[in-house]
C-alpha positions as CSV (number, residue, x, y, z in Angstrom):
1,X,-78.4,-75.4,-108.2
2,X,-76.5,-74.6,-105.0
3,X,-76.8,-76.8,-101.9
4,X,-75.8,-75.0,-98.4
5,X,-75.6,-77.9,-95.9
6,X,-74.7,-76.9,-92.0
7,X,-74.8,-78.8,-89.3
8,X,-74.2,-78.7,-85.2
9,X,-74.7,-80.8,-81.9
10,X,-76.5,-79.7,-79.2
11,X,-75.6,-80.5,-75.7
12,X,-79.3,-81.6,-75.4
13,X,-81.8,-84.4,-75.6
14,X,-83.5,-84.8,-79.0
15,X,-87.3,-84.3,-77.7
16,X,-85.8,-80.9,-76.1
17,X,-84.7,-79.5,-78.9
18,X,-87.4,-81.0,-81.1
19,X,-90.1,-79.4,-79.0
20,X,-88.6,-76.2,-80.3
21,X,-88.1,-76.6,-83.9
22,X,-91.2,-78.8,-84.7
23,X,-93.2,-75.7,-84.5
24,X,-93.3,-74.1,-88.2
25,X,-94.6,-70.8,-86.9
26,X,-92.6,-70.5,-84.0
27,X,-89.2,-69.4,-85.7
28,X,-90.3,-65.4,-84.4
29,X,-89.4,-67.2,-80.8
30,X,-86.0,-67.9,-81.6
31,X,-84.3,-66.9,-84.8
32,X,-83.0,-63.6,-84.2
33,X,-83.9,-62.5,-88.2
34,X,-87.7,-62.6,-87.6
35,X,-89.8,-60.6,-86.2
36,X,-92.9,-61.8,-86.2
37,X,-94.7,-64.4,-87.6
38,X,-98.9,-66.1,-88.8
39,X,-100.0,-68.9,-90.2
40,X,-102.2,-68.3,-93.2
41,X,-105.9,-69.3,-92.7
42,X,-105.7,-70.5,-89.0
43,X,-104.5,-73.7,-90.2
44,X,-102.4,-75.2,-87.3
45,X,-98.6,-75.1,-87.6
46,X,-97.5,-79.0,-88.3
47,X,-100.2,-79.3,-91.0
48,X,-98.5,-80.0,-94.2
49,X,-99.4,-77.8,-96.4
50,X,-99.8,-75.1,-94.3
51,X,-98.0,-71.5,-95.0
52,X,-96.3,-69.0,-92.6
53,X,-95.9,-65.7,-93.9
54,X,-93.4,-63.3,-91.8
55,X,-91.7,-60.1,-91.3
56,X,-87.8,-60.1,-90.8
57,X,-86.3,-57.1,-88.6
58,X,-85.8,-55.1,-91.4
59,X,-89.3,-55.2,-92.3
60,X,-89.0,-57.4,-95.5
61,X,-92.0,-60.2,-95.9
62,X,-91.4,-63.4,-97.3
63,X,-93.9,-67.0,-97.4
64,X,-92.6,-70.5,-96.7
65,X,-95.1,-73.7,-97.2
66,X,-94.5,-76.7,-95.2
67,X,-93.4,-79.5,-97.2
68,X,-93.4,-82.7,-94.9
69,X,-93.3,-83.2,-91.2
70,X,-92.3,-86.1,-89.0
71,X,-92.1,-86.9,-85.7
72,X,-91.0,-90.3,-85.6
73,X,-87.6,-89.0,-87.7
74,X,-87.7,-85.3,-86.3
75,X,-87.6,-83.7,-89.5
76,X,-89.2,-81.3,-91.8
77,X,-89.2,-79.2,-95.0
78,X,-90.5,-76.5,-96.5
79,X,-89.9,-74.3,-99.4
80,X,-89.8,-70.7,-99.9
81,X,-93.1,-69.5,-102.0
82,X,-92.3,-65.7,-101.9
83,X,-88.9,-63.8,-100.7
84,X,-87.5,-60.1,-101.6
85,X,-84.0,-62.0,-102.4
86,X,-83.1,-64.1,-105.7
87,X,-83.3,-67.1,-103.9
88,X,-85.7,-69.2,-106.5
89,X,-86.8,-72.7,-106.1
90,X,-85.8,-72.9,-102.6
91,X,-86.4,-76.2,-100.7
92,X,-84.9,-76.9,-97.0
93,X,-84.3,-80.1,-94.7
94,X,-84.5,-79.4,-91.0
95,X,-83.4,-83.0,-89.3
96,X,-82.2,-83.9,-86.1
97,X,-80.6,-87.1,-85.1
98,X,-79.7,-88.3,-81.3
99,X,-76.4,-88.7,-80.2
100,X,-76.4,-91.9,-77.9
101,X,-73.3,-91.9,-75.9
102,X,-73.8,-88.4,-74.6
103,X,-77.7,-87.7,-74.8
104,X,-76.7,-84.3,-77.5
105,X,-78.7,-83.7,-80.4
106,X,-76.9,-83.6,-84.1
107,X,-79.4,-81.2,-86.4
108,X,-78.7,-80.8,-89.5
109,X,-80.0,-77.9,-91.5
110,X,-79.6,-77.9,-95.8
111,X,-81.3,-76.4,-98.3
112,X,-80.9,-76.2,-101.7
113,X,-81.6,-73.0,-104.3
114,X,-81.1,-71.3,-107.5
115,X,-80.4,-68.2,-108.2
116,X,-78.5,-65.4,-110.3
117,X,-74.8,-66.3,-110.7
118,X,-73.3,-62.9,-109.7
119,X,-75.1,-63.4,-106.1
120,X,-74.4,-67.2,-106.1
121,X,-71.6,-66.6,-103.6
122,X,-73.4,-63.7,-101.4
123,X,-76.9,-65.7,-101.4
124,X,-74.9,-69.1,-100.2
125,X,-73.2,-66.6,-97.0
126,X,-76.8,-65.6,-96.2
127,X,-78.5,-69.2,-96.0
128,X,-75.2,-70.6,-94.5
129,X,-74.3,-67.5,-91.5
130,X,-77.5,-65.9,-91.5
131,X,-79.7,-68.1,-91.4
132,X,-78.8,-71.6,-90.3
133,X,-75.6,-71.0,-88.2
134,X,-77.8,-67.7,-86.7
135,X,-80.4,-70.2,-86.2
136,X,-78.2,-72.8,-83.9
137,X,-76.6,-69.9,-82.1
138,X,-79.8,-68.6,-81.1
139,X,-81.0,-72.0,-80.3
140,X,-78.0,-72.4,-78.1
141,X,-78.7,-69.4,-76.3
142,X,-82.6,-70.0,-76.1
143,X,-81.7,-73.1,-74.3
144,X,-79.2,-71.6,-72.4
145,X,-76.3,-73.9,-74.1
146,X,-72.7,-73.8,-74.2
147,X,-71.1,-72.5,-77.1
């Protein structure tokens, strides 16, 4: 199994950057990869359980099911139920943590995967750059961060 574990710190409170990510369907808002996005069956977006299916930019579909939410710890996960890439038995952590002295937000993004060895090292590149470091520079510039 590979693990890809990336982290950052925000030059933001926690509850701003929280208000962002704790919406599971609202990654087509900031994550440069996706296009659009629905939740299945009008089910609200922080209902465990619940399933977005999106488009990325280059048209490919894919299905992730929310796995656990909380507010009180800022964190959630959620699995991948159907991608065009080999990335099988896909589960991710979202977390964020405060940063006391200087009111920043440490998030933490890791997820963990299996998939054909000859794409091990190509897979790990595209959860690592494309998706979670895309993901905090896009965040960044959402909020209108520093680099």
């Amino acid at each position: 199994m590979v693990r890809v574990l990336r982290s950052t710190i925000l030059p933001a409170p926690l509850e701003a950057v929280w208000e962002i990510l704790r919406d599971f369907n609202g990654h087509d808002q900031w994550h440069p990869a996706i296009a659009t996005s629905q939740i299945e069956r009008s089910q609200p977006s922080d209902r465990v359980g619940c399933i977005r299916k999106f488009k990325l930019e280059d048209g490919a579909e894919l299905r992730e099911q929310l796995l656990t939410l909380s507010d009180a710890d800022a964190a959630y996960s959620y699995c991948l139920l159907d991608t065009p890439v080999p990335l099988f038995n896909y589960v991710s952590h979202v977390r964020l943590i405060p940063v006391t002295d200087a009111d920043h937000t440490y998030w933490q993004w890791e997820g963990q995967f299996d998939t054909r060895p000859e794409e091990r090292d190509e897979m790990t590149e595209l959860v690592g750059s494309g998706i979670y470091q895309a993901g905090f520079d896009a965040i960044r510039a959402q909020m209108g961060l520093e680099a």
